[in-house]
C-alpha positions as CSV (number, residue, x, y, z in Angstrom):
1,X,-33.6,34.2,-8.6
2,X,-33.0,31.0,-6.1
3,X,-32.9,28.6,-9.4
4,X,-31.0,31.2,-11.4
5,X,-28.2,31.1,-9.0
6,X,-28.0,27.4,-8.2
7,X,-27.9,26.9,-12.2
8,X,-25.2,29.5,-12.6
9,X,-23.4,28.0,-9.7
10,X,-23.7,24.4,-11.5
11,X,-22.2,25.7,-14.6
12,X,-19.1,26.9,-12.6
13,X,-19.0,23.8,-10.9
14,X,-19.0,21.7,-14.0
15,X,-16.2,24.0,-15.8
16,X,-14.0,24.3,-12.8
17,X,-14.0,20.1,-12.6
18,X,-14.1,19.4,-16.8
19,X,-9.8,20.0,-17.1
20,X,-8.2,16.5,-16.3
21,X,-5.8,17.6,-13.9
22,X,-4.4,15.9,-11.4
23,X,-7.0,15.4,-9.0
24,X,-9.3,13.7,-11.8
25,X,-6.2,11.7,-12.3
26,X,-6.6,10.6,-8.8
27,X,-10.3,9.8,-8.8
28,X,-9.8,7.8,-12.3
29,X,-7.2,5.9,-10.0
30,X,-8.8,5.0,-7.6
31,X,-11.7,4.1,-9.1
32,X,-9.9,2.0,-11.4
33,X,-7.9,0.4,-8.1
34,X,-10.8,0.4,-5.5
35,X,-14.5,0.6,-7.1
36,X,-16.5,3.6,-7.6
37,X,-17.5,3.9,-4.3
38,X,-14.0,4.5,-3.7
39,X,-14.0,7.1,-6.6
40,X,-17.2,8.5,-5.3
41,X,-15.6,9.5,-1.6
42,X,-12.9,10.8,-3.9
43,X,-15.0,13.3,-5.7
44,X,-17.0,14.5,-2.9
45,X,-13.5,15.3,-1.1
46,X,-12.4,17.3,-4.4
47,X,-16.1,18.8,-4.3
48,X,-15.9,20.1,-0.8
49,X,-12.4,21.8,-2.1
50,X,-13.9,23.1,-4.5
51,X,-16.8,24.5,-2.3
52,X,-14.3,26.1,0.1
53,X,-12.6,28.1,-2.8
54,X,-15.8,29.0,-4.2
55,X,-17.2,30.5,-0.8
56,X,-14.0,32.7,-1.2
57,X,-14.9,33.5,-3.9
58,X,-18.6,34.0,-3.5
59,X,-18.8,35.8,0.1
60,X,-15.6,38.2,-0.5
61,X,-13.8,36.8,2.1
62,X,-10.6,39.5,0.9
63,X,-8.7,38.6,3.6
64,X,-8.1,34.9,2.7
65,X,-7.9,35.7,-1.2
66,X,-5.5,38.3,-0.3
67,X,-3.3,36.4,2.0
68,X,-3.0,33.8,-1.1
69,X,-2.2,36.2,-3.4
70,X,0.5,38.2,-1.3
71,X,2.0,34.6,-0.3
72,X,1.6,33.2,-4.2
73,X,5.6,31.6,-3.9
74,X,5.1,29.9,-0.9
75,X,1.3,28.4,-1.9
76,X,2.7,27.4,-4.9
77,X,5.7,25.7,-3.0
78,X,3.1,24.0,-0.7
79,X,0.9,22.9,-3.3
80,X,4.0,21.5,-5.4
81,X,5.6,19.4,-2.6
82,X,1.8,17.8,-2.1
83,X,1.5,17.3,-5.8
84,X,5.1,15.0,-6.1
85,X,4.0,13.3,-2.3
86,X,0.8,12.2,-3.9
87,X,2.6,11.4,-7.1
88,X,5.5,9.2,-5.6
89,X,2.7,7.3,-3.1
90,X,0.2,6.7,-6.1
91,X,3.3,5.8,-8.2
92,X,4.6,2.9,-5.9
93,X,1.2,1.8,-4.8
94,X,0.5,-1.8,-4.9
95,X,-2.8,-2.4,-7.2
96,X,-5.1,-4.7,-5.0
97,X,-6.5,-7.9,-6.4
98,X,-10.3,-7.4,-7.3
99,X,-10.9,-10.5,-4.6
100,X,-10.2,-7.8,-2.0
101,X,-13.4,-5.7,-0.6
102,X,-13.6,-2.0,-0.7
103,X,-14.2,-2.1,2.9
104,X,-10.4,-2.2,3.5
105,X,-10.1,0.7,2.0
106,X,-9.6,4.1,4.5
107,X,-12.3,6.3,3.6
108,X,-12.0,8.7,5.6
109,X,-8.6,9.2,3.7
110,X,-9.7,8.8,0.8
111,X,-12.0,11.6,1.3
112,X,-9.1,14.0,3.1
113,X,-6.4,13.3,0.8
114,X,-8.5,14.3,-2.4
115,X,-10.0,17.2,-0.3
116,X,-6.4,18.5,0.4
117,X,-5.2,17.7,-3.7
118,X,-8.1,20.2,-4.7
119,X,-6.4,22.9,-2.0
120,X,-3.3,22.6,-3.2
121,X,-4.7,24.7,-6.4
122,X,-5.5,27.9,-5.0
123,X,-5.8,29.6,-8.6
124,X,-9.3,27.8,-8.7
125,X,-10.5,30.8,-7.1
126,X,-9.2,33.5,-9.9
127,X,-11.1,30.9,-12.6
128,X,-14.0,30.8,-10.0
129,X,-14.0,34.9,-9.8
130,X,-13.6,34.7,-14.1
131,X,-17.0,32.9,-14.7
132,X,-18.7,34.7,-11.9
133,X,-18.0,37.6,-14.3
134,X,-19.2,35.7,-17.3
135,X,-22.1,34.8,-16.2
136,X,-23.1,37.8,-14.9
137,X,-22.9,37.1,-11.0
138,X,-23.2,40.6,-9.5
139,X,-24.1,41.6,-6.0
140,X,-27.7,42.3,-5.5
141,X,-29.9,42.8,-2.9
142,X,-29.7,40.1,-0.5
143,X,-26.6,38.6,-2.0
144,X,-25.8,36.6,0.7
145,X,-28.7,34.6,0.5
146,X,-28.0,34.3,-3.5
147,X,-23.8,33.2,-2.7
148,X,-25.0,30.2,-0.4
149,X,-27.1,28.8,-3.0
150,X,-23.9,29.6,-5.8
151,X,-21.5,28.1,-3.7
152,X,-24.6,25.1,-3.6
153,X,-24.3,24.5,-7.3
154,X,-20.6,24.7,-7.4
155,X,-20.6,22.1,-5.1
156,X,-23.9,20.0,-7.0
157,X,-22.1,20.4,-10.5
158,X,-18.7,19.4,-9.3
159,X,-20.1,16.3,-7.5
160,X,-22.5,15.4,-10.7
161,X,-19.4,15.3,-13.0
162,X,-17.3,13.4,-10.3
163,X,-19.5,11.0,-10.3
164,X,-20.1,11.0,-13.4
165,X,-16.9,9.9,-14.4
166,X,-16.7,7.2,-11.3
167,X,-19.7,5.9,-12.9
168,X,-18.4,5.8,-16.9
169,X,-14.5,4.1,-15.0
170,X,-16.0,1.7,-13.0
171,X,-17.6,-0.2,-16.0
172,X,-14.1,-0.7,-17.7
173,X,-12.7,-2.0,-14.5
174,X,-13.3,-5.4,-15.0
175,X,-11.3,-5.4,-18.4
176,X,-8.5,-4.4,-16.7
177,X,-6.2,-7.0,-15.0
178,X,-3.3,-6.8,-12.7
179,X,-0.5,-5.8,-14.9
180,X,-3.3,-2.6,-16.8
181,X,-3.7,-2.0,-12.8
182,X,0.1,-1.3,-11.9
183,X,0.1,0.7,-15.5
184,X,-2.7,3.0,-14.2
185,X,-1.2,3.4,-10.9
186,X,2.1,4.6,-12.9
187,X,1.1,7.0,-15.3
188,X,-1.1,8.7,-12.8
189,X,1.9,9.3,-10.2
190,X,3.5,10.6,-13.5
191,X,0.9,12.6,-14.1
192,X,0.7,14.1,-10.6
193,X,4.7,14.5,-10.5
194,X,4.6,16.3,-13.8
195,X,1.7,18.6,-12.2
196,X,3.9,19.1,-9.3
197,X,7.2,19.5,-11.1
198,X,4.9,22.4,-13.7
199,X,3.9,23.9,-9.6
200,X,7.7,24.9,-8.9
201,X,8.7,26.0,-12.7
202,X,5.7,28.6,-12.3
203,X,7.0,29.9,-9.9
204,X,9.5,30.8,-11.6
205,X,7.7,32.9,-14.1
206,X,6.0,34.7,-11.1
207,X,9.5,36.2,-10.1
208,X,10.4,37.2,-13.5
209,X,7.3,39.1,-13.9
């Protein structure tokens, strides 16, 4: 039952990360910008994100999922204003000549600022909850046991498609120069602002309803 759960939990994983949003925008980035170590650190931030969510998700935690869901406006408001941050700062970055090492890059930030991107998305947990139902996840005997190793393989199949994708980026990285650099940089700040900017017109629908 162990290896059923961690394979179920790796298909969720894998789904939940597949949709370029704006976080995969991001790791593409900085991948692109940094190396794919820097990409790496990226996707185990988003992966840990994901994680949290999916132990939501997976241990019932009712009080969290319900305090989301009575304060949807205000997550959505919170989520939106950290989309267009991260979309003007990745926008107006300066791409960094290859000559420079990834050492100077902040890790540590790397790893928090793509762990807080993936937070700002609290519907992950409604799409987590979906395939849980899909696949059958159903509370068994000794079902905490059988959540920690899900919320294991969300986690494994979010970091194996992460890295995945640092690994396929990195290899067109030298083919890029300065100029395909500042290009990136731009149309992923788009990207991110338009994500942002689609965060507060939801909203919008949510007070209609």
């Amino acid at each position: 039952m162990d290896l059923t759960y961690f394979i179920k939990g790796f298909v969720v994983g894998i789904v939940i990360t597949a949709p370029v949003g704006p976080v995969g925008a991001l790791i593409v980035q900085r991948t692109i910008n940094n190396g794919r170590f820097s990409g790496m650190v990226s996707g185990v931030g988003a992966s840990v994100g994901d994680a949290v969510y999916a132990v939501i998700a997976a241990f019932g935690l009712t009080f969290i999922s319900g305090l989301i869901a009575e304060n949807e406006v205000w997550v959505r408001v919170i989520g939106g204003i950290i989309l267009l941050v991260f979309g003007v700062r990745v926008y107006s970055s300066r791409p960094p000549s290859y000559s420079e090492p990834d050492s100077d890059v902040n890790h540590f930030g790397t790893f928090g600022s793509a762990f807080l991107l993936t937070l700002s998305n609290p519907i992950v947990i409604l799409s987590i909850l979906a395939l849980f139902a899909i696949l059958g996840v159903t509370k068994q005997g000794d079902y905490y046991r059988a959540a920690s190793i899900l919320v294991l393989g969300i986690f494994a199949g979010c970091l194996f498609l992460w890295t995945a994708l640092c690994w396929v980026v990195a290899n067109l990285r030298g083919r890029i120069g300065e100029r395909g650099l500042s290009y990136v940089n731009k149309i992923t700040g788009i990207f991110i602002l338009a994500c942002g900017v689609y965060a507060f017109l939801s909203i919008l629908g949510i007070q209609a309803a």
